[in-house]
C-alpha positions in Angstrom: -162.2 -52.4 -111.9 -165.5 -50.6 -110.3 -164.8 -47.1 -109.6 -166.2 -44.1 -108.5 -166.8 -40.6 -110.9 -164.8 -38.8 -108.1 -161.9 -41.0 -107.4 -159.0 -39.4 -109.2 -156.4 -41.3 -111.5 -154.4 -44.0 -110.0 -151.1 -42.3 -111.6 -151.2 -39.1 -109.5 -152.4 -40.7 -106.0 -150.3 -44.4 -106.2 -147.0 -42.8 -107.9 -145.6 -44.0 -111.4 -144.7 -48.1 -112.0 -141.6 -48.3 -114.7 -143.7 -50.6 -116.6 -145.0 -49.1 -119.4 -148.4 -50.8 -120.6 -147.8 -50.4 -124.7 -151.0 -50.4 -126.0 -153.9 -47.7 -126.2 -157.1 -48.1 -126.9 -159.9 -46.2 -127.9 -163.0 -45.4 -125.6 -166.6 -46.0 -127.0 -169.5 -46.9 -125.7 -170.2 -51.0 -125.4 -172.8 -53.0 -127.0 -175.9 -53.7 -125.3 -175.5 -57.1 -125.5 -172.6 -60.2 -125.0 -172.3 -63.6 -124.3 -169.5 -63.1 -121.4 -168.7 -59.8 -119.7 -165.5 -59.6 -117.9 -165.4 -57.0 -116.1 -161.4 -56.1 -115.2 -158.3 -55.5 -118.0 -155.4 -56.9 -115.7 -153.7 -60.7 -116.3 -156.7 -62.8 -115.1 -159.4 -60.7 -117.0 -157.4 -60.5 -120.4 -157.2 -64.5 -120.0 -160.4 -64.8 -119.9 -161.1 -63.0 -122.7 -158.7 -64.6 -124.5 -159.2 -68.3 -124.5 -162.9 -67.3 -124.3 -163.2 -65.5 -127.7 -161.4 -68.4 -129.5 -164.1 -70.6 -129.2 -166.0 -68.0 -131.1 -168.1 -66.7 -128.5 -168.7 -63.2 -127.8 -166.7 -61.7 -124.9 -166.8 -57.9 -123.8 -164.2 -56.8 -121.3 -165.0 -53.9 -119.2 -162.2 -51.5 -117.6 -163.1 -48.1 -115.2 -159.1 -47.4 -116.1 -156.9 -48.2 -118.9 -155.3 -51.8 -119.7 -153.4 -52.9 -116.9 -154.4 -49.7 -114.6 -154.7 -52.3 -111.7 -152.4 -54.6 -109.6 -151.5 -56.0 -113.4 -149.7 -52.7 -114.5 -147.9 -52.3 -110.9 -146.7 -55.9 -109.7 -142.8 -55.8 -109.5 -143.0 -58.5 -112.1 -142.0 -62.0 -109.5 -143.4 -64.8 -111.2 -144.1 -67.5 -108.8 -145.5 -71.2 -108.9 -148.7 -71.6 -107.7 -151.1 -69.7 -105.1 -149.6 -67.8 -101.6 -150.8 -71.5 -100.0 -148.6 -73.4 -102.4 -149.6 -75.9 -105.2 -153.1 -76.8 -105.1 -155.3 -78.7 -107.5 -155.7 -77.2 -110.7 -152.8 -74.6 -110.0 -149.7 -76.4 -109.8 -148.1 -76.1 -113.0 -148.8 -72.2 -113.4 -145.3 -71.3 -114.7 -146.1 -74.0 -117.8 -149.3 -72.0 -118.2 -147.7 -69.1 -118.8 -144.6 -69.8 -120.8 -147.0 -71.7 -122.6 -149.4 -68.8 -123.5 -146.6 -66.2 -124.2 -145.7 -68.6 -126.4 -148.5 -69.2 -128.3 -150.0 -65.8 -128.6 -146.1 -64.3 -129.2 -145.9 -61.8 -126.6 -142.8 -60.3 -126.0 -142.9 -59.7 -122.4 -139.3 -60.1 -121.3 -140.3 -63.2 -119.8 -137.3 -65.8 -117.6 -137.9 -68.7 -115.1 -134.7 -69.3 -113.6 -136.1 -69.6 -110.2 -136.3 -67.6 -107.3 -134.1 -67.4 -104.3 -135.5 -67.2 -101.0 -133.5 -65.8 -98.1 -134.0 -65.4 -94.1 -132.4 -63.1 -91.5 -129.6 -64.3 -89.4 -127.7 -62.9 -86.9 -124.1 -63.4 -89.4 -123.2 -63.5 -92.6 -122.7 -67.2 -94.1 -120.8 -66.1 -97.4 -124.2 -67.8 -99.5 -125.8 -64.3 -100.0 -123.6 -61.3 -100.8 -123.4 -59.6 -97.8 -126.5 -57.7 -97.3 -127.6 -55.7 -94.3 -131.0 -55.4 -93.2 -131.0 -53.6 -90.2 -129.3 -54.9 -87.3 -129.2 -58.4 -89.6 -128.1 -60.5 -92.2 -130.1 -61.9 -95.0 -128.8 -65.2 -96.0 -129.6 -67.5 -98.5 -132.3 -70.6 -97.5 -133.6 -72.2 -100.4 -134.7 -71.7 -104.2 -138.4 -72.6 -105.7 -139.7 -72.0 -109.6 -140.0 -68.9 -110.7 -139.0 -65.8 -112.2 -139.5 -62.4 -113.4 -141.5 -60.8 -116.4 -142.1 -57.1 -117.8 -145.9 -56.3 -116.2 -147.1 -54.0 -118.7 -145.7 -55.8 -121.9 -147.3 -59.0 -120.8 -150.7 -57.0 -119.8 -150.7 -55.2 -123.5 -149.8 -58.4 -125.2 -152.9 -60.0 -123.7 -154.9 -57.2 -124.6 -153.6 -57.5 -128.0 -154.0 -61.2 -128.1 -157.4 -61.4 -126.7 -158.8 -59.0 -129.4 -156.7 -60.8 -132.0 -159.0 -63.6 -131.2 -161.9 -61.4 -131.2 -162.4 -60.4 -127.6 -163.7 -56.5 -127.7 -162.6 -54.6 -124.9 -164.1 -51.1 -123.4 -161.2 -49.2 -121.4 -162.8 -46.4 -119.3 -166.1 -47.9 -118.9 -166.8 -48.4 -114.9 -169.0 -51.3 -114.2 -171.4 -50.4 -110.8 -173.5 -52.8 -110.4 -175.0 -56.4 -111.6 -178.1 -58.2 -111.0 -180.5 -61.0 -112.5 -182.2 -60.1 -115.8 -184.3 -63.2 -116.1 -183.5 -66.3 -118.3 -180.0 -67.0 -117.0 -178.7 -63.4 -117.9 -177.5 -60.5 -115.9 -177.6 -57.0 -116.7 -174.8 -54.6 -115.9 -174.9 -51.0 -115.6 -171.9 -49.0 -116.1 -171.3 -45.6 -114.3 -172.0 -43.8 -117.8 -175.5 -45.6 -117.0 -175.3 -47.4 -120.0 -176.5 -51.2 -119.5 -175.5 -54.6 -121.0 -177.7 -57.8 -120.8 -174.7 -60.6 -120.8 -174.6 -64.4 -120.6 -172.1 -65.1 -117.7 -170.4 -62.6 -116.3 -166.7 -62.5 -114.7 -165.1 -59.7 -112.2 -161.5 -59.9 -112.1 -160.5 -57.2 -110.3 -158.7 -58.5 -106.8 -158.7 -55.9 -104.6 -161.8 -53.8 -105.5 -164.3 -56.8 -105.7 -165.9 -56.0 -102.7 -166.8 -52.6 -104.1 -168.7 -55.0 -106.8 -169.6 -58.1 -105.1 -170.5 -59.4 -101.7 -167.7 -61.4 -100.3 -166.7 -62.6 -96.6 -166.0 -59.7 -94.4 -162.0 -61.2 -93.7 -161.1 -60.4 -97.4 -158.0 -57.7 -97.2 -157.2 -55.4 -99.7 -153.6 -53.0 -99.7 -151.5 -51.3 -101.3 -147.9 -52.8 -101.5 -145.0 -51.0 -102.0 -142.2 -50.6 -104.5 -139.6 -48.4 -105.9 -136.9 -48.9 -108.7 -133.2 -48.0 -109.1 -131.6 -45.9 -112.1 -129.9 -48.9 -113.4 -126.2 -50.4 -112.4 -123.7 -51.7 -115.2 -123.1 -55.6 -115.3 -119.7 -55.2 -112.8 -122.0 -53.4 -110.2 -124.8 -55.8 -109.9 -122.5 -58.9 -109.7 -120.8 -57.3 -106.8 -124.2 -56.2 -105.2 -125.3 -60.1 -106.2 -128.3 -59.3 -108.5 -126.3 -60.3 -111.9 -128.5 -62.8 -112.9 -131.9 -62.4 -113.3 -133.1 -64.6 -110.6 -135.6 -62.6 -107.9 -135.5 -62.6 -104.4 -137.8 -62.5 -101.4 -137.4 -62.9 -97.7 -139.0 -66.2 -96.3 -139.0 -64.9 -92.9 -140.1 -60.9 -91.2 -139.1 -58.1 -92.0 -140.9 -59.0 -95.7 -138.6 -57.8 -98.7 -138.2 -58.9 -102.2 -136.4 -58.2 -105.3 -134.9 -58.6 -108.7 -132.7 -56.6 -111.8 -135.0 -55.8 -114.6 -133.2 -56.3 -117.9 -131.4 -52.7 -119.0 -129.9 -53.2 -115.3 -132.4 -51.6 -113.2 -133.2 -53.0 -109.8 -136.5 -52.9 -107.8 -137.3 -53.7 -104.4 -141.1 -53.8 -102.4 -141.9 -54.6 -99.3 -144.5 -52.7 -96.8 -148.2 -52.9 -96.7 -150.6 -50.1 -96.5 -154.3 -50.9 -95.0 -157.3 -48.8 -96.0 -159.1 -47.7 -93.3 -162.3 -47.9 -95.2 -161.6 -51.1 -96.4 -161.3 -49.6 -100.1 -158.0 -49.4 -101.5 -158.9 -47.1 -104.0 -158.8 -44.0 -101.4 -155.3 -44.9 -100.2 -152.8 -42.0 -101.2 -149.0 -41.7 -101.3 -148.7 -38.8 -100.3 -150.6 -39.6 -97.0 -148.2 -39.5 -93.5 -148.1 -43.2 -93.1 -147.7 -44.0 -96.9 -144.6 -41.6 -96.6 -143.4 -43.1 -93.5 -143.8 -46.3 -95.2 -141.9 -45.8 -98.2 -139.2 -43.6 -96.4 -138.6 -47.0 -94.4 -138.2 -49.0 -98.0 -135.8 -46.5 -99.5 -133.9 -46.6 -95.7 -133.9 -50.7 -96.0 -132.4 -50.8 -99.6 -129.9 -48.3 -99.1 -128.4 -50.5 -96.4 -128.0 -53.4 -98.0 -125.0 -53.0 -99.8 -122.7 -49.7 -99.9 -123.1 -50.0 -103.8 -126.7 -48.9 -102.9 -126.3 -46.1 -100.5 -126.2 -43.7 -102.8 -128.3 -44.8 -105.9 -130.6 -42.7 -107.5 -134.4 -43.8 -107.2 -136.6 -43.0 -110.1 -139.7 -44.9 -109.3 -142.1 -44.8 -105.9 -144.9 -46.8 -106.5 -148.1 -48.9 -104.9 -149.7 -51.4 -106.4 -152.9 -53.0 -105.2 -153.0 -56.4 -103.5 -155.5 -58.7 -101.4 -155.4 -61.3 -99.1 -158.2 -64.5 -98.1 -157.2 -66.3 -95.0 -155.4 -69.5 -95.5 -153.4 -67.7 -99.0 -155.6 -69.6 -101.5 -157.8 -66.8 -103.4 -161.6 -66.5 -104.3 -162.4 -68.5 -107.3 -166.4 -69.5 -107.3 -169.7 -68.7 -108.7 -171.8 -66.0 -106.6 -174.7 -68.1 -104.5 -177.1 -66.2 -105.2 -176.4 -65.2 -108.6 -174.6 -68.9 -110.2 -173.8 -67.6 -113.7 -171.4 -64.7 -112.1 -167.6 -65.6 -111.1 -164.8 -64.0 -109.0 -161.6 -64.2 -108.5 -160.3 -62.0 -106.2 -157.3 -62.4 -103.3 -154.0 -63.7 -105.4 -151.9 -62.2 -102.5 -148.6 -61.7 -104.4 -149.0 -64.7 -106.4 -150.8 -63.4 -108.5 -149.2 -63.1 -112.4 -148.9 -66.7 -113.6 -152.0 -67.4 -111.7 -153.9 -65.1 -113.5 -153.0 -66.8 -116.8 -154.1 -70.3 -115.2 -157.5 -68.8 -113.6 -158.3 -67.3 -116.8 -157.9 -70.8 -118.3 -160.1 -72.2 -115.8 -163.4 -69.7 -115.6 -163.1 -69.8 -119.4 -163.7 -73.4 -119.1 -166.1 -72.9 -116.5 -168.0 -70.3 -118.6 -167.7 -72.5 -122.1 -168.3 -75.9 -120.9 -169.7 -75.6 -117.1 -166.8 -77.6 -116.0 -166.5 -77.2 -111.9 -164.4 -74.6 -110.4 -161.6 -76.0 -107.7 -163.3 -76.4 -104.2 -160.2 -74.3 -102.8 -161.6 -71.5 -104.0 -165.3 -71.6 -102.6 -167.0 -68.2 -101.7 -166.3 -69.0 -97.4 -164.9 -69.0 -94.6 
């Protein structure tokens, strides 16, 4: 993701994720020359790298963090079907995508697709949904779609690991500021250490911060969500609180809220939004009055839900990068003016098996010029 030699790290000003991101690697300077440059280590990036570099061509991945430093390292871990506007073409089978990768590059990730509940506020309880308070109302049970839950950071490192398994090399630390035409089809790239690299195609996955890179339409959002996680419950306890299995949870209706158990028993919840009033969400901070109020209202919702919460110990206060394109479907397209660049950017909460699928795509885009999904189009 682009950033700035002032902007300070993410862990000190977004709070700590529970997702640990197990893999390290070291930070040298990149070659001066690639085939592909990716420029972003989160789910889409790494899948580009990955399917890219087993054809055998040369694939550089660019980070300003480390591995999974982005909205990748601090999702709550839903895994939902499609995009935030439902199945479209191209993206409507994300969930086989994704089982189907973690499968085939053996990445233990912690990943289940049981479904996902969805559930609405009512003004009583109907017995379907354990008897949760939100507020003044009731959440209720109203449907189920695909889905399920993963662990973020063991499914970011395992790309990582996979992608340079095949080959892929990958520069953590290394802040890409700028790219422009470099004549014959190539683009050169200059990183904040003001080293340059003259690449092939070039592909900038980094959601939320691409318009500190790239030119995109002025109605592109960019947030910071919020989360935090429990210290975790025995088995008894989250059957009577209704989170025994490992099925997630999100409201379909206002006030937004959404859930799920993590394995060793944990639970985490997220809802809120934080804006940017620059527009960047790099410069949003917790510890900011509004971020405060913000997350005081979370921790106030999820105590109320059940009395088996009131009291729980919270361990984790996080925010996690997200971005929105009107309509739900994100960016996917080649850069007018400069065709051999690609973004993705705006996955608005649906973004984990979609990243796998998109990284499919562009690397099929960048190896055989096959045509990116009109959905996706750079406009308005």
């Amino acid at each position: 993701m682009p950033n700035t030699a002032d902007h300070h790290s993410e862990g000190q000003h977004w709070g700590e994720a529970p997702w640990d991101v197990p893999i390290a690697l070291p930070v040298l300077p990149p070659p001066p020359r690639c085939d592909v440059l990716v420029v972003g280590a989160g789910f889409a990036g790494l899948s580009v790298a990955y399917h890219v570099a087993r054809s055998g061509v040369r694939v550089v991945v660019m980070e300003a963090e480390a591995v999974g430093a982005g909205a990748s390292g601090r999702t709550g871990g839903l895994v939902l079907e499609g995009t935030a506007a439902g199945p479209l073409d191209q993206v409507e089978h994300c969930l086989a995508t994704i089982r189907d990768v973690v499968a085939e590059a053996r990445i233990d990730c912690d990943l289940s697709l049981p479904g996902c509940a969805q559930v609405v506020h009512a003004a009583r309880a109907d017995g379907r949904w354990p008897g949760w308070r939100d507020g003044d109302q009731w959440i209720v049970a109203s449907g189920e779609e695909p889905g399920g839950t993963v662990d973020p950071g063991k499914l970011v490192a395992g790309l990582a690991i996979a992608a340079r398994g095949a080959g892929a090399e990958i520069y953590p630390s290394t802040a890409v500021q700028a790219i422009a035409p470099n004549g014959g089809r190539r683009y050169r790239v200059r990183c904040a250490s003001g080293a340059e690299i003259n690449a092939g195609s070039v592909v900038v996955t980094t959601n939320a911060y691409a318009p500190q890179l790239v030119s995109l339409p002025l109605t592109f959002r960019s947030a910071l969500t919020l989360a935090l996680c429990t210290a975790p419950f025995d088995e008894a306890a989250l059957a009577h609180i209704g989170l025994a299995e490992s099925k997630p949870f999100y409201t379909h209706d206002l006030p937004y809220l959404w859930g799920r158990r993590v394995p060793d028993g944990r639970l985490v919840f997220g809802a809120g939004l934080i804006f940017p009033s620059d527009g960047d969400v790099r410069t949003v901070d917790l510890a900011e009055p509004e971020a405060v109020q913000s997350m005081d209202r979370l921790e106030t919702r999820v105590r109320g839900l059940h009395s088996l919460l009131a009291d729980v110990r919270v361990t984790h206060r996080w925010g996690g990068p997200i971005a929105f394109r009107p309509g739900g479907a994100p960016y996917l397209s080649r850069l007018p003016d400069m065709p051999g660049v690609i973004v993705c950017a705006g996955c608005a909460g649906h973004g984990v098996a979609l990243s796998i699928r998109v990284g499919q795509l562009i690397a099929a885009a960048v190896l055989d010029g096959a045509r990116l999904p009109d959905w996706g189009a750079l406009q308005e």
